[in-house]
C-alpha positions in Angstrom: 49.5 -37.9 -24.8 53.0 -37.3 -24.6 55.2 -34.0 -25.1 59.2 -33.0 -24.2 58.9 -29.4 -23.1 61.9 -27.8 -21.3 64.0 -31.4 -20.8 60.5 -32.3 -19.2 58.6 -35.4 -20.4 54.7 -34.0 -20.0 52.0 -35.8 -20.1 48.6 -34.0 -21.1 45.0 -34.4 -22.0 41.9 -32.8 -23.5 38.3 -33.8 -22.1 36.4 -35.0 -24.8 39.7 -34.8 -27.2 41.5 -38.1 -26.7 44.0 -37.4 -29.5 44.6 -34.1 -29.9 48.4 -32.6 -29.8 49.2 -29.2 -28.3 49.4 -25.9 -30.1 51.8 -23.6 -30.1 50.0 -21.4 -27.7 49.3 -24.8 -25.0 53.1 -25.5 -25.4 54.0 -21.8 -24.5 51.5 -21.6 -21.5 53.3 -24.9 -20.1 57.1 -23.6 -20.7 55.7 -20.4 -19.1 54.0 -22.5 -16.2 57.3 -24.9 -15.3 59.6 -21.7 -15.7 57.1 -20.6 -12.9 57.7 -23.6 -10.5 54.1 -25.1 -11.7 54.3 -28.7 -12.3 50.9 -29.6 -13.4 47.9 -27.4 -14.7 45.1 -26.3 -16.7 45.0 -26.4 -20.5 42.4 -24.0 -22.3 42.6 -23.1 -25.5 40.3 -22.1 -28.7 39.9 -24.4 -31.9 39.6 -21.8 -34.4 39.4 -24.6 -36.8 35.9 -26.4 -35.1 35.0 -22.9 -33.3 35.2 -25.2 -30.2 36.6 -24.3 -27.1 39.0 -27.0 -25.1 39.9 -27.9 -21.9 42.4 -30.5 -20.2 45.4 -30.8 -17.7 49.0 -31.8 -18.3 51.6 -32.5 -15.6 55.4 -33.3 -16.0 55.6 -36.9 -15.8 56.7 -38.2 -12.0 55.4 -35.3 -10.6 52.7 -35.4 -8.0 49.9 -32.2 -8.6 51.5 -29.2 -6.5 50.7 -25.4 -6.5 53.2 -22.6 -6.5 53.1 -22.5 -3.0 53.6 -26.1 -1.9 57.3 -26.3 -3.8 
């Protein structure tokens, strides 16, 4: 799936979840993440709604995985 976050396209995905769109809280923790030089990471989050914990990635689209310390 698709999201613009911070004039970013970013592309992310939840195992098991094929369709589900970010929360608020996942869109936060990415701003947070590319304001931090990241661009590509972990999603995990809580579905208070199915008790259900998730888990995924998302990345900016172009971008190659990269830590903070390889910018």
């Amino acid at each position: 799936m698709k999201a613009n976050i911070l004039f970013h396209e970013v592309e992310y995905w939840f195992n098991n979840h094929q369709n589900r769109e970010l929360s608020g809280i996942d869109e936060e923790h990415i701003r947070y993440m590319i304001n931090e030089g990241y661009s590509s990471g972990e999603l995990s989050s809580h579905d208070p709604e199915t008790d259900e914990d998730l888990s995924g990635w998302w990345q900016i689209k172009g971008f190659e995985t990269q830590t903070k310390g390889e910018k």
